[in-house]
N, C-alpha and C positions, 0 to 999 in steps of 0.2 A: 770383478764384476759386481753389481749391484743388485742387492738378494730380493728375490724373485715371490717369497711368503711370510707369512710369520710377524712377527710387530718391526722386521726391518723391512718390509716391503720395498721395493724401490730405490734403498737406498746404502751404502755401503756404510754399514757396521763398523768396521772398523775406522775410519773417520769420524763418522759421529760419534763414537765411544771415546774415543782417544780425545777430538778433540770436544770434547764435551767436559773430561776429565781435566785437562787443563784451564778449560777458564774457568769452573769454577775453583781449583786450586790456588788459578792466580788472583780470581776476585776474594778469595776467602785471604790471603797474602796481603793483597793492596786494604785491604779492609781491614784484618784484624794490626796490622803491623803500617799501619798508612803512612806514620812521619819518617820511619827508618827505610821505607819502602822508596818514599819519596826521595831522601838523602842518596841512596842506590842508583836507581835511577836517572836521576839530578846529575849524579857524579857521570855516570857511564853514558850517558846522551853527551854529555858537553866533551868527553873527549873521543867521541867519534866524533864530532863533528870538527875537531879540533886537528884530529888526525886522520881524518879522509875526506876534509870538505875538497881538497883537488878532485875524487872523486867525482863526488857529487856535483861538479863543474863541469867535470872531463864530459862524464855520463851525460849527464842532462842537455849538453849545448851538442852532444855528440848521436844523439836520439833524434834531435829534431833536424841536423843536418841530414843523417840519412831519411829521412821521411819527408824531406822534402826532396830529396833525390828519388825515392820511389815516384814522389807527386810527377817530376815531370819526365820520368824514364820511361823505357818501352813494357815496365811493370805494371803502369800507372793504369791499364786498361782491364789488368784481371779481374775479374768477378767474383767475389767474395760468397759464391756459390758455385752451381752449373750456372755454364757457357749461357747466354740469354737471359740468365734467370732476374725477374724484375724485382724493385725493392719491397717489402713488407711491409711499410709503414710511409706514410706521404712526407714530403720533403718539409713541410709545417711540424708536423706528430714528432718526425723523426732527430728535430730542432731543440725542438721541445725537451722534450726526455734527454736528448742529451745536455742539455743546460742544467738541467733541474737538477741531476744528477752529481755533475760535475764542478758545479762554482755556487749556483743559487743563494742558499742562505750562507755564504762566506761572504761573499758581495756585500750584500745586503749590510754586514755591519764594516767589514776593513776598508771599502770604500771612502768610506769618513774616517774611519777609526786610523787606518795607515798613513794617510798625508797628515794628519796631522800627530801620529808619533816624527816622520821624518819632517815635518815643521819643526818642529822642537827640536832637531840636530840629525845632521846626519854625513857622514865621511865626504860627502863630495860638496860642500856647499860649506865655505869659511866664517859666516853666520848663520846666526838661528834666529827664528823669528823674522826673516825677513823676505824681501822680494825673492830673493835667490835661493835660499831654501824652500821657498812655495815651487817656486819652478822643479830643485830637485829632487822634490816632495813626492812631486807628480810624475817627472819622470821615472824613481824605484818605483814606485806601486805600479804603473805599467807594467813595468819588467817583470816583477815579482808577478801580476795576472795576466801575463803575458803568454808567447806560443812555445815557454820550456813547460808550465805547467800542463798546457795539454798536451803535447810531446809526451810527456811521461804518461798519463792516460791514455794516448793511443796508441802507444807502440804495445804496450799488450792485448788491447780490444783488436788492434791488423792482428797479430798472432794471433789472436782464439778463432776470431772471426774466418784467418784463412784455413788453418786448420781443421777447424769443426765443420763450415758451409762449404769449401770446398774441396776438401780430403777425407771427407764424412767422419772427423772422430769427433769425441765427447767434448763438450765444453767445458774444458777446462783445463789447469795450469800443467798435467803433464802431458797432453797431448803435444803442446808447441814443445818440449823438451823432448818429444823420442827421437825425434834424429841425429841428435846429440847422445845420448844416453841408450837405444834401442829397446824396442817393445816388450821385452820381459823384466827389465829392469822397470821399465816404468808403469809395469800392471804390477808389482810388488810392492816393499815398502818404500825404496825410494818414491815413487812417486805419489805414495799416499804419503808419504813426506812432506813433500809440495802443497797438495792441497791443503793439508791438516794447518800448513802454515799459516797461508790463505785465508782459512776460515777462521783461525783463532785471530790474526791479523785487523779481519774486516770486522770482526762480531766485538773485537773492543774498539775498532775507530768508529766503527755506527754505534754504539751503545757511549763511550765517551762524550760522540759531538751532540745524539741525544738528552746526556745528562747536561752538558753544558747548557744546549739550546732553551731546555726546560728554564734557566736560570736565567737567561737573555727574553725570554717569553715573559716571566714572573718580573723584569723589570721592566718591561711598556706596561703591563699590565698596573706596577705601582706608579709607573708616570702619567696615565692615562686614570686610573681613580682614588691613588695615595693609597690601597690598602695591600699591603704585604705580603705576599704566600707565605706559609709556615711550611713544613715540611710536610705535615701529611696530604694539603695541596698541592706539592707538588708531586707526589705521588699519585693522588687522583689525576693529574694532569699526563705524567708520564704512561698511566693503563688506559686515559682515553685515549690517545695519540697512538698508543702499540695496539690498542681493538682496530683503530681507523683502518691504519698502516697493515693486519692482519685481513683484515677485510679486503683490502685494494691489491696486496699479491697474491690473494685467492683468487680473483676475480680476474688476474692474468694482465699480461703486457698489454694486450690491444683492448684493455678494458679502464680498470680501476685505473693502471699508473700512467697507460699514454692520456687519461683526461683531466686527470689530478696534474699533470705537467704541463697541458693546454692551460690549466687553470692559472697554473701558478705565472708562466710566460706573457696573460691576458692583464692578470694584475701586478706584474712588475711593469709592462708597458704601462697601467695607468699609473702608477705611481711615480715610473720617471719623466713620463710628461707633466703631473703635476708640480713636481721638483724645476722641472727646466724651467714651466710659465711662470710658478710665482716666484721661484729665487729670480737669483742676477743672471739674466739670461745672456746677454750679450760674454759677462765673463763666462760662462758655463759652456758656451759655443769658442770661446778664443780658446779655454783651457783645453778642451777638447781637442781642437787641432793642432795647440803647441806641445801637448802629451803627447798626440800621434809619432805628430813630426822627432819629439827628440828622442823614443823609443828606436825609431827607425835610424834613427842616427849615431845610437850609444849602446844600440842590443849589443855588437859582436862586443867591444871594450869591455862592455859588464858583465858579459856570460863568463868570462874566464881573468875577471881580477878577482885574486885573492887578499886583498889588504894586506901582502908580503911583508912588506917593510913596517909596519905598528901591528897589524896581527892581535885589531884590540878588544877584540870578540865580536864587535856588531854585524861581521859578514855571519860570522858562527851562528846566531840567534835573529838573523834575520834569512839573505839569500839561502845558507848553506839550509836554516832550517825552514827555511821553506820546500826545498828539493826534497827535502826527507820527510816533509809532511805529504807533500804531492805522492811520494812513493809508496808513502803505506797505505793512500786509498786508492792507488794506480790498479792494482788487481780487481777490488771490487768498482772503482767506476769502468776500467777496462773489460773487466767481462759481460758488464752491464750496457757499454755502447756495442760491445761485440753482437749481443744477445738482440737490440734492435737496426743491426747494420746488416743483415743476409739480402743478398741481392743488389749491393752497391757494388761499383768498383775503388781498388786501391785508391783513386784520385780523387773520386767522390767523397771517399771516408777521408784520407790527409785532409781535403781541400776544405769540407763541412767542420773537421775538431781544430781546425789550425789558423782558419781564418773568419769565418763568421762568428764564432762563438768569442773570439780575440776582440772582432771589432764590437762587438755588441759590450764587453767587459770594459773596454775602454772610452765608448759610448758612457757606461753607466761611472765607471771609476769618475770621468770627470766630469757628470753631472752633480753627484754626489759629494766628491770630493774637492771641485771647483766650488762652489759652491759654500761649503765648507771653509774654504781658503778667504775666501771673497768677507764673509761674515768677521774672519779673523783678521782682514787688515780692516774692518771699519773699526772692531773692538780697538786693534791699536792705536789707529789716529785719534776716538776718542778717547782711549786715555793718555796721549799724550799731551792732546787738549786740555785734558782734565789738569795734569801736571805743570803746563803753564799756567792755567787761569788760580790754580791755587796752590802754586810756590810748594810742588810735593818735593822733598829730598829723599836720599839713601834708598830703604827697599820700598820705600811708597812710592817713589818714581820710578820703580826699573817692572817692566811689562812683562809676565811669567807666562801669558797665553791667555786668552779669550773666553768667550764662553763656552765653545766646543772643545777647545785644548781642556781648560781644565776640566770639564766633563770626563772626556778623554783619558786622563792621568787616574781619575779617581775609579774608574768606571767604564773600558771601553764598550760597552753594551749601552753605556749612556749616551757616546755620540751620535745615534743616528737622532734618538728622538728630541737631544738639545737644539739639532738643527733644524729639525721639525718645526721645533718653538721658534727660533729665529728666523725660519720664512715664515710664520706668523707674525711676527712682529714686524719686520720688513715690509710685509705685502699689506698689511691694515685687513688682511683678511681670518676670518676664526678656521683656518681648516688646519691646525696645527694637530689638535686632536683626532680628527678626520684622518690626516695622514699615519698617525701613531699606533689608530687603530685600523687600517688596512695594511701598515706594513706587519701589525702583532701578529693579521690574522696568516699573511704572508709567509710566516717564519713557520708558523703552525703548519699547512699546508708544504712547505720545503721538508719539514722535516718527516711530515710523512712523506711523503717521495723519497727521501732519501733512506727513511726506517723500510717501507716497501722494496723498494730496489733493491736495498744491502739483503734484506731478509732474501728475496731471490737468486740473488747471486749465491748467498750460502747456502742455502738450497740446495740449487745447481749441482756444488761440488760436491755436497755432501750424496748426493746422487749421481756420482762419478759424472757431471757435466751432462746429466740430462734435460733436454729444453724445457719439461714437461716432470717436474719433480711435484711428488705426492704432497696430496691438501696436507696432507697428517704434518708431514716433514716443514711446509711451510709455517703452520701456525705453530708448530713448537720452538720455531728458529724464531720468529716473532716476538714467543713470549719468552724467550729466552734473553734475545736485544734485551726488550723492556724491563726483564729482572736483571739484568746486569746493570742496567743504568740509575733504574730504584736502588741498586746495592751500593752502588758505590757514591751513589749523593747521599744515601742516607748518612753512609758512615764515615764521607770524606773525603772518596781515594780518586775521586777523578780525576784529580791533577797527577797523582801517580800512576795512573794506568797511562793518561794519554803520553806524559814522558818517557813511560817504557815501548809504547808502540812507535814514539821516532826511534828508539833503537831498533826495534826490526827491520826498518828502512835500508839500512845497511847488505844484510842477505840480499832484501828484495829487489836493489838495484842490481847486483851480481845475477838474479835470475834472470832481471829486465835484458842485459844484457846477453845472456846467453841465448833467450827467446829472440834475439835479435839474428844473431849467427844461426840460429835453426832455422829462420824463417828466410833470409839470405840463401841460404843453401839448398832449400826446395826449392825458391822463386826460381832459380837460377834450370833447375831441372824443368821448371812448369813449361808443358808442350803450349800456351799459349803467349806465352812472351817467346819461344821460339820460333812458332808460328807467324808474329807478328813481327819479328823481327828478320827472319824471312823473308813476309813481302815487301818489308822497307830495300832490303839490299836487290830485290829485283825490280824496282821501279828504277827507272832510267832516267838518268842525271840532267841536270840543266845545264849547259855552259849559259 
């Protein structure tokens, strides 16, 4: 239970002690020891994925099957509260927040940045740099933003959500596990096991994507006025970002973070509209529908090919890791749609993570990424033009990538704003800067939503899954993100933090999984799928 006076008010001690104790053990590790830390990790990420990306395959494509068997079973009607109970958040708010949370600032740069790494080569396409590699450019990056990544974020937001709203226990990761495990085992240390996981889990994938973001920030920032952040800049920039972010999960769900995520949904809408009108529109609408279309055509094939036969690592470092990246922020974005999903049902939740938010990624992938593509074959017919009219031979004539690819190669933080500059130049219009600096301000804005959110979530646990976890406990989780992210840009180690947290990925699909069978196995008991299954077999047939 969660202590009741005293400076743990509200929240269980033991979690935050323990895990309070390990990160900074492990940032004081990634820090003082970063390049050997790195080599470790390096090593041990690439062979799990080496050696359980069938996993990673099995799981993920096996997640989203049953969740869409929930979507259209006699499950599909249970209320993710009490019987009647209506939703908490309007069907806009509740869009919102879940986007912001779950994709936003990824979007925002892999968009561009992904089609045109698999322009430049990729296993299913026999040239690069061409018509056919743009095609299966755009069909991976579908996939990869596709309905396995939210699959893996909802199948633990349905657990917390069924658990906690409609079985009334605590929000959080051992509750979906007592019926597997039983209730004394998981008010012990197994289950403060679980959570401690969790929160050491989520406190370096929010403070990693933090540190990184800061660095993605600091480069519009030098594309938009040439002057460079230094490091103590970005440091001032990471404590304003964590006051904002402190402030807005103070201020509570139906406050700070459901308007900061209206915000952010208000201005990626204008920004993909200004993308669509002034790029190649006409391409940006074909790509659009020929990405749809050959996702829907090649999901099942590529959910479970392994690159068997060459086994030449790019499934490893690309699909397999992207499973494992979806995994380690699956708990904190999953507890976080759980926390604004009360009073939906099963169908409404599958139906809202699995397909709206799907279509709208692929909306934007092949705005951005069409687009993208489009820029890149005009680059190459002029240079090929170029090589006619002036007799180029050897590497002066052979075409390495455009102006976004090599941005891209050098830089992927570079490509959104290179393409920026190229619908400026395209369109004869000056809003290149315009765009550069509304998507800077974009990124800012995503990340606190995501610094907010994650700060909530760990909260939560660390208050044994309270919906309503103390100011105190909030702002020190806050500024804890933020000093772990100032820790390890200062001194280096964020590339070896974030490699060691795809290793956790590994457990945490074993949990995903077991939360699966516990949550199975009460549905199965639930008096209203009984109910309604019921009056299905006494309604009277049709010849």
């Amino acid at each position: 239970m969660s202590n009741s006076a005293g400076l743990w008010r509200g929240v269980d001690a033991r979690i935050t002690i323990v895990s309070t104790v390990l990160i900074a053990s492990f940032v004081a590790f990634c820090a003082l020891l970063g390049d050997q830390a790195g080599v470790v990790f390096s090593e041990l990420s690439t062979a799990i994925l080496l050696n359980f990306k069938w996993f990673y395959l099995v799981m993920a494509s096996g997640v989203l099957v049953y969740l869409l068997y929930l979507m259209v079973s006699r499950f599909g009607n249970i209320t993710l509260g009490r019987d009647g109970e209506q939703p908490e958040f309007s069907t806009i708010s509740w869009l919102s927040m879940l986007f912001s949370a779950g994709m936003g600032i990824g979007l925002l740069f892999w968009s561009v940045a992904e089609p045109m790494w698999h322009y430049a080569g990729n296993p299913f396409s026999a040239t690069t740099l061409s018509a056919e590699s743009a095609e299966t450019a755009m069909r991976v990056t579908f996939f990869h933003w596709g309905m396995h990544a939210w699959a893996l974020y909802l199948m633990p937001a349905l657990c917390l959500a069924y658990f906690s709203f409609r079985k009334g226990k605590p929000l959080s990761i051992r509750s979906t596990l007592t019926p597997l495990f039983g209730e004394a085992r998981m008010q012990g240390w197994l289950g403060a096991f679980f959570d401690i996981l969790i929160v050491v889990v989520t406190a370096f994938g929010i403070a990693t994507s933090f540190g990184l973001g800061v660095e993605q920030m600091s480069t519009g920032i030098k594309m938009l006025t040439g002057f460079e952040l230094g490091i103590g800049l970005k440091m001032l920039l990471i404590l304003g970002i964590s006051l904002i972010a402190i402030m807005s999960v103070v201020s509570g769900v139906d406050r700070g973070i459901k308007l900061l995520s209206l915000w952010n949904m208000a201005l990626s809408l204008l920004i993909l509209a200004a993308v669509m009108a002034f790029g190649p529109t006409r391409y940006i609408l074909n790509t659009i529908l020929e990405g749809t279309s050959g996702y829907a055509q090649s999901v099942i094939g590529m959910s479970l090919w392994s690159d068997t036969q060459q086994d030449a690592g790019w499934q490893n470092w690309w699909t397999a890791f992207y499973w494992a990246w979806w995994l380690t922020w699956s708990p904190f974005v999953g507890t976080f749609i759980a926390r604004i999903s009360r009073g939906r049902t099963i169908r409404q939740l599958v139906m809202g993570s699995l397909i709206i938010p799907v279509l709208f990624s692929f909306v934007w992938i092949g705005t951005f990424g069409g687009a993208a593509l489009n820029y890149e074959k005009a680059d190459r017919v002029s240079h090929q033009e170029q090589v006619q009219s002036q007799g180029l031979q050897g590497e002066a004539a052979e075409f390495t990538g455009g102006a976004i690819l090599l941005a891209t190669k050098a830089d992927a933080t570079n490509s959104l704003f290179t393409l920026f500059d190229k619908i400026e130049q395209s369109s004869g219009l000056a809003i290149g800067n315009l765009l550069s600096a509304l998507a800077s301000l974009l990124i800012v804005t995503y990340f606190v939503t995501s610094a907010d959110s994650g700060t909530l979530v760990i909260s939560t646990l660390a208050a044994r899954g309270s919906l309503h976890p103390p100011t105190a406990s909030r702002v020190a989780w806050g500024l804890m993100v933020g000093a772990i992210a100032a820790a390890l840009l200062w001194t280096g180690g964020l590339k070896s933090v974030q490699t060691a947290t795809i290793c956790a990925a590994l457990p945490i699909g074993v949990i995903l999984v077991l939360m699966g069978i516990a949550l199975h196995r009460t549905l199965l008991g639930d008096p209203a799928a009984s109910l309604r299954s019921s009056a299905e077999a006494l309604q009277p047939s049709v010849n």
